[in-house]
C-alpha positions in Angstrom: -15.6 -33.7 15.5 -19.3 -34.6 15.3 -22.0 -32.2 16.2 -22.6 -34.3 19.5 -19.0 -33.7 20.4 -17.0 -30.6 21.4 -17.4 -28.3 18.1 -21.2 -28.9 18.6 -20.8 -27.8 22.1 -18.7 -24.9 21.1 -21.6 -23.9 18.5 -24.5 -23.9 20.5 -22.2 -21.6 23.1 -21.6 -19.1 20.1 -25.2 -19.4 19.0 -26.4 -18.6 22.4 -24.2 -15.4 22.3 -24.9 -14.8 18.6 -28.9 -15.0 20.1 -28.4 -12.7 22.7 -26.3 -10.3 20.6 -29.1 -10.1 17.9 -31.5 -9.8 20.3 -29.9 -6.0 20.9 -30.3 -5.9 17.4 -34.4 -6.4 18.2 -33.7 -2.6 20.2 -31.1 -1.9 16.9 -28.0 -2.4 18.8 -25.2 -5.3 19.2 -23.4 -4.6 22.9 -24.0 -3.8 26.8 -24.6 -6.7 29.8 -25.9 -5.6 33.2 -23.4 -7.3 35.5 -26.0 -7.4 38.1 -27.6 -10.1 36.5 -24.7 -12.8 36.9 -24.7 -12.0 40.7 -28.0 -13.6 41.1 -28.6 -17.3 40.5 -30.5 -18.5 37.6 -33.3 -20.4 39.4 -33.7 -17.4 41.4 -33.8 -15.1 38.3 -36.4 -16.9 36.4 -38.6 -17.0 39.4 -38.5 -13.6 39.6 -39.5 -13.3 35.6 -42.4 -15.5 36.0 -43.8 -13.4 38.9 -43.1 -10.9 37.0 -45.1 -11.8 33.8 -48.1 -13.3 36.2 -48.3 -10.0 38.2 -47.5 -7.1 35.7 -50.5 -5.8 33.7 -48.5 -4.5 31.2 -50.1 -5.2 27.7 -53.4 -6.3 28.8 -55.2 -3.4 27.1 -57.5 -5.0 24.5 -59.4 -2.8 21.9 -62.4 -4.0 19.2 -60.0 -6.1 16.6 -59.9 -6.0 12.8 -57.5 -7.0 10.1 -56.4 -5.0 7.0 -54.6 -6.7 4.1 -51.3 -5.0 2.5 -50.2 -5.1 -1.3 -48.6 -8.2 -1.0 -51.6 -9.9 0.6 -50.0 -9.5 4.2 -52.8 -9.4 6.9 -52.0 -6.5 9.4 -53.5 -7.0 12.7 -55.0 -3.7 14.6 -57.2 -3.5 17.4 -59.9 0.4 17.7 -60.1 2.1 20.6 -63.8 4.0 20.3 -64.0 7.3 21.4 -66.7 7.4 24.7 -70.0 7.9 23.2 -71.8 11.2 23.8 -74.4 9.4 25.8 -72.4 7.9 28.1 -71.0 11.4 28.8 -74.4 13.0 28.9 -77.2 11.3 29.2 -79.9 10.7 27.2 -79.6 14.5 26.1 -77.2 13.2 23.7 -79.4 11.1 21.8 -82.5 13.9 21.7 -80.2 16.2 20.0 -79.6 14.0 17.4 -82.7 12.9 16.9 -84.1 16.3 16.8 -81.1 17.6 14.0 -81.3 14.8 12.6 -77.7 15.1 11.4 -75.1 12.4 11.3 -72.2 13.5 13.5 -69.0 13.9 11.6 -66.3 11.4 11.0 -63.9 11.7 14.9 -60.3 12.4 14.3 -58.4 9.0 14.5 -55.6 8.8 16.6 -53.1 6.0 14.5 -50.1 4.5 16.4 -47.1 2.9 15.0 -44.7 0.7 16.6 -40.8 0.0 16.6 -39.0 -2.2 15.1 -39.5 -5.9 17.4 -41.8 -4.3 19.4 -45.8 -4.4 18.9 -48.9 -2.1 19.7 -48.6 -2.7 23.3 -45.8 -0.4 23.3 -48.2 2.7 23.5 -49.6 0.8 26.7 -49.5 3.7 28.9 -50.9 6.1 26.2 -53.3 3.7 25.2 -54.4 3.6 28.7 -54.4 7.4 29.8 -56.6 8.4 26.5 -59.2 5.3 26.4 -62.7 6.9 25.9 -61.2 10.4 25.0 -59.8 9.9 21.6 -60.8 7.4 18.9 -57.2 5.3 18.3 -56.1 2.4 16.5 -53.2 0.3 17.5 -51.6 -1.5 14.7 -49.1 -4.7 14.8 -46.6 -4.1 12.0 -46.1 -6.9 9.5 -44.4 -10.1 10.8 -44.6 -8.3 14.8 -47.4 -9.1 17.2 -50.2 -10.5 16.1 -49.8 -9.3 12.3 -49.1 -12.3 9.9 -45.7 -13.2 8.4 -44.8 -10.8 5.6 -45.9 -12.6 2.1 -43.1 -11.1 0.2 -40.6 -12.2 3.0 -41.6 -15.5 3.4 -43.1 -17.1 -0.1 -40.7 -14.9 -2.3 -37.5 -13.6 0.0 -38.1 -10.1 -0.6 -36.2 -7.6 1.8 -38.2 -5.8 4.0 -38.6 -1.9 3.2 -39.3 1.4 5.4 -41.4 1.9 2.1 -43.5 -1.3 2.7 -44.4 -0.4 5.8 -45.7 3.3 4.6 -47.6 0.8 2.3 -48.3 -1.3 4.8 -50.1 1.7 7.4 -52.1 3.1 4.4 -53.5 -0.3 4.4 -54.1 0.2 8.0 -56.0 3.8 7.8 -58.0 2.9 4.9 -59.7 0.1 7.0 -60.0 1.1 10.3 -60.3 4.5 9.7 -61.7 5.2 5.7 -63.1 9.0 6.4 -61.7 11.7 8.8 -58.8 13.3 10.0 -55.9 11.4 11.0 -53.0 12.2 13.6 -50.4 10.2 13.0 -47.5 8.5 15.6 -44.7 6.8 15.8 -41.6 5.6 17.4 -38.4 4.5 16.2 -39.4 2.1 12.8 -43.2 3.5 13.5 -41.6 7.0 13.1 -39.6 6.1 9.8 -43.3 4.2 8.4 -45.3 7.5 8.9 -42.0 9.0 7.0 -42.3 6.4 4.3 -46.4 7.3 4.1 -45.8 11.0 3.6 -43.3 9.6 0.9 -46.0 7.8 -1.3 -48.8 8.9 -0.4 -48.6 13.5 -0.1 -52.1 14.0 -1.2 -53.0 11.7 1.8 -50.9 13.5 4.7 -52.5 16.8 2.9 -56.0 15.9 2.7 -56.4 13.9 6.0 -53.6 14.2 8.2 -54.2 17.2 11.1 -51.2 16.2 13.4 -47.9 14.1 13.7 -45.9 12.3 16.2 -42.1 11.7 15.9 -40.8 9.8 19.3 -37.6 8.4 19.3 -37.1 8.1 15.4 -34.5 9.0 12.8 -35.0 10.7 9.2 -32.1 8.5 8.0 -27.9 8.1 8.3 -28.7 5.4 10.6 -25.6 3.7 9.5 -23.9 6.0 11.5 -25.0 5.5 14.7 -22.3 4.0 17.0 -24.8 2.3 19.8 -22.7 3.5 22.5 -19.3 1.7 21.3 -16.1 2.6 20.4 -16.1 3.6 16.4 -13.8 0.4 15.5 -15.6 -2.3 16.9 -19.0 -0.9 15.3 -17.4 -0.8 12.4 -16.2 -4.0 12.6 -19.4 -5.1 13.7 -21.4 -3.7 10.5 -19.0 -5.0 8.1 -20.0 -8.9 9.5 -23.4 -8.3 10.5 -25.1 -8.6 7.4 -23.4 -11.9 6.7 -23.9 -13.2 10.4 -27.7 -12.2 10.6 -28.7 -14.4 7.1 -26.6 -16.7 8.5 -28.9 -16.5 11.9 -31.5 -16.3 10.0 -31.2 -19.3 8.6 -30.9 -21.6 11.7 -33.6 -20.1 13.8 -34.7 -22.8 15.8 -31.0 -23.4 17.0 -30.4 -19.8 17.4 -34.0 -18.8 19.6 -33.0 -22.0 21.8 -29.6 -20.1 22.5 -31.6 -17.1 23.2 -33.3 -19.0 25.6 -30.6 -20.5 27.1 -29.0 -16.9 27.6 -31.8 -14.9 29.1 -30.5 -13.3 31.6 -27.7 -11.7 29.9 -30.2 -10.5 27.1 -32.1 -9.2 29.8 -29.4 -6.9 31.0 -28.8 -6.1 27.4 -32.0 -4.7 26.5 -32.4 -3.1 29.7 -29.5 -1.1 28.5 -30.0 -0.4 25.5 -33.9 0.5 26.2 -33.7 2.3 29.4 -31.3 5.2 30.8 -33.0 5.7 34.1 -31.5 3.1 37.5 -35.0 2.9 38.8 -37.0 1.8 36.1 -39.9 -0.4 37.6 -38.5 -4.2 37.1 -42.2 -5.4 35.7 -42.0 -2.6 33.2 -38.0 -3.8 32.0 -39.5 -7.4 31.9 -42.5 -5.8 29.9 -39.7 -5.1 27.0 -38.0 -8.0 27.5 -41.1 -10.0 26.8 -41.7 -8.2 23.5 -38.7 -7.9 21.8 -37.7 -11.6 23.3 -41.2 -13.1 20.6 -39.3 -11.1 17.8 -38.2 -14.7 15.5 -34.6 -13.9 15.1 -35.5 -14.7 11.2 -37.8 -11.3 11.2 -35.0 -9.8 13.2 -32.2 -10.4 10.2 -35.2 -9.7 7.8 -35.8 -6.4 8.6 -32.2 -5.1 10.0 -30.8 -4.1 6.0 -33.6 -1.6 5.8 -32.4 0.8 8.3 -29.3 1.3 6.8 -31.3 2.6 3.6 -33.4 4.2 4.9 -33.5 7.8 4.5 -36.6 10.1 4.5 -35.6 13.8 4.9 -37.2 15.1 2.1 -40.4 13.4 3.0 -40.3 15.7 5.9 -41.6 18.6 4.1 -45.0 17.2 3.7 -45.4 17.8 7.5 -44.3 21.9 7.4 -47.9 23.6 7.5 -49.0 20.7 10.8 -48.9 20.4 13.8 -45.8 18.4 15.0 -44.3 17.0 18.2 -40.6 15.7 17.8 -39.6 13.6 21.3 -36.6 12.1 22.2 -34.5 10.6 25.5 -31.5 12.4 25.3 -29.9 9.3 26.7 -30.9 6.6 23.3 -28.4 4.9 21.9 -30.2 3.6 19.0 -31.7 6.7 17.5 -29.6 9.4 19.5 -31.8 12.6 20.1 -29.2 14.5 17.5 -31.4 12.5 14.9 -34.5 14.0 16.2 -32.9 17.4 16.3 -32.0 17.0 12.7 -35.8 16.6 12.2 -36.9 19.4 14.1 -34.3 21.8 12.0 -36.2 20.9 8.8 -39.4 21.6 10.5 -38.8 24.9 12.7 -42.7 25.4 13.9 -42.8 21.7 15.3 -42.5 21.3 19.2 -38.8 19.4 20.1 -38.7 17.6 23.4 -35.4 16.2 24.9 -35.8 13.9 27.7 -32.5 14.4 29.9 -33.3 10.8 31.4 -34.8 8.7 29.0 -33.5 6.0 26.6 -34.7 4.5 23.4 -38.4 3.4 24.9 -39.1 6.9 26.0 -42.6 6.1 26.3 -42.6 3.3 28.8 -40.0 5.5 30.8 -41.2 8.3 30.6 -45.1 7.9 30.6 -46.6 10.3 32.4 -44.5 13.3 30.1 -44.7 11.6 27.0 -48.3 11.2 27.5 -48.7 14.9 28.6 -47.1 15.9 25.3 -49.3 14.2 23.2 -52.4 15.0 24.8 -50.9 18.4 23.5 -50.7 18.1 20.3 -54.1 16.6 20.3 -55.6 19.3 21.9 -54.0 21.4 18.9 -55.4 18.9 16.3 -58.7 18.9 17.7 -58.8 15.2 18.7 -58.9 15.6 22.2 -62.2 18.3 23.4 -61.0 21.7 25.2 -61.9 20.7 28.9 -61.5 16.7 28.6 -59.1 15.1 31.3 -55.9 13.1 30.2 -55.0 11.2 32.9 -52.3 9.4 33.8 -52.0 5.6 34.2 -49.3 3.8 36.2 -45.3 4.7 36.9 -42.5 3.2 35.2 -40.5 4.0 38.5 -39.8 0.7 41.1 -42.0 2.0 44.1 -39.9 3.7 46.7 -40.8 3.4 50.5 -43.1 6.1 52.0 
């Protein structure tokens, strides 16, 4: 039958499934619809997701931008947050004392945050937001995410993706936006496993500069393992086809995003799931996720899926033993489970483990407000944040009950 016929029908159907399904993958897992969502018609529910995306100021956070350039000749988008200058906290006092030492203040800690895997810097919205003008930060877009270009080696020479590319690929970062000073490193999920693959490569750099790390939602390795919430045959069903199916995906991306398109709703409800374990997350703060794993090409999706399953840094943990080191989780995640992060706090006994009973995988869009409180801990311990400055909060990720 021709592709204008009935099989062609047939195939966009499966593609539009296959599009949705790999979308989990852009959260790291394949299952889950929100039944709600077919309840409510589809004119109805895209209305609501362009309200959404016009009212929500998720993501709007904009910092002074610059561009570092990996090994392969990838440029890596990242964006400074400057710390709030002494004068603008003082006064002219500020300046007089300088003038009068005559001393060049030293180099601030940086605050570096890494993102997960189809997500981008806006991730860290709320964090980014509550420590503005307290910390100096940088935000970066990992390669092929947000508004970093398309990997080199993936796209001119079909090289797989690496967890120890993108430990390459943040060194790159740190030695442009921030070339002197100490360094507190964060991550979550695929940003957690990059600061692993850093301390990998590069031990002289986590001993000589790093003061702090970060570990939120992330996994040392035996990520093939993880069952996503599904019964143990169908996952493994699932990962002995998936590899196949995604380079086939990969392959037909234009046909395949046009089926993600077409079947929004139900990777909305998928995501939700997969991302979220409260009921009352804020609907502008779901459609916040959406929105960012949705710009994920499904080609970077099936290029970057095979690393997890090799990835495995536990012994890269030791370079971390004599720092300060928060390990946070949502007990509820069903991509990295909290076991994972447990496992990483029993090869580091001094770091700080923090189990969220109601929190999924994006623990920090949740969760804000404790998340945020956590770090502006460890901060405090690494001496990035002053004794006495004020952390605040910024926003709710809860849908507003009535007073």
């Amino acid at each position: 039958m021709s592709e204008s016929g009935g099989a062609g029908t047939n195939w966009r159907k499966a593609t539009g499934i296959a599009g949705a399904a790999i979308g989990v993958l852009a959260a790291g897992a394949a299952a889950g619809v929100a039944i709600e969502r077919m309840t409510v018609g589809r004119g109805i529910r895209q209305k609501a997701r362009l309200a959404l995306d016009s009212a929500g100021p998720y993501g709007a956070l904009r910092g002074t931008p610059g561009t570092a350039r990996a090994d392969d000749g990838t440029e890596l988008y990242y964006e400074v947050e400057e710390v709030e200058k002494e004068e603008e906290r003082k006064g002219d006092g500020g300046q007089r004392r300088r003038r009068l030492f005559g001393r060049k203040a030293p180099a601030p800690v940086t605050v570096v945050f890494s993102h997960g895997y189809c997500l981008n810097q806006d991730s860290w919205h709320f964090q980014r937001a509550a420590l503005r003008g307290v910390v100096r930060a940088v935000y970066w877009d990992q390669r092929s995410h947000g508004r970093s270009a398309r990997g080199v080696a993936q796209s001119e020479r079909a090289e797989p993706v690496s967890i120890d590319q993108l430990g390459r690929d943040l060194k790159a970062v740190v030695d442009a936006a921030a070339p002197e000073g100490p360094i507190v490193l964060v991550g979550h999920s695929m940003g957690g496993m990059t600061v692993m693959a850093l301390a990998a490569q590069f031990p002289e750099f986590i001993r000589d500069r790093v003061v702090a790390v970060a570990l939120v939602g992330t996994s040392a390795g035996r990520l093939g393992e993880v069952s996503f919430g599904l019964p143990v045959a169908g996952v493994n069903a699932v990962r002995r086809v998936l590899p196949g199916v995604l380079r086939a995906l990969g392959q037909q991306a234009e046909l395949v995003e046009r089926g993600r398109r077409a079947t929004a709703d139900l990777f909305a409800g998928i995501i939700k799931r997969y991302s979220f374990a409260s009921r009352d997350i804020d609907p502008a703060v779901a459609r916040f996720a959406e929105r960012m794993i949705e710009a994920t090409p499904i080609d970077v999706v099936a290029e970057f899926y095979p690393a997890f399953t090799e990835h495995d840094k536990s012994e890269a943990l030791a370079h971390f033993t004599d720092l300060p080191v928060l390990v946070l989780a949502g007990v509820k995640d069903l991509i990295t489970p909290s076991e994972h992060s447990e496992a990483i706090a029993d090869r580091l006994p001094d770091a700080e483990l923090v189990l969220v009973p109601d929190a999924g995988h994006l623990v920090m869009l949740e969760h804000p407000e404790l998340v945020t409180d956590r770090l502006a801990d460890l901060l405090t311990r690494a001496g990035a944040v002053p004794a006495g400055a004020t952390v605040g909060g910024y926003g709710s990720s809860s849908t507003p009950q009535p007073g």
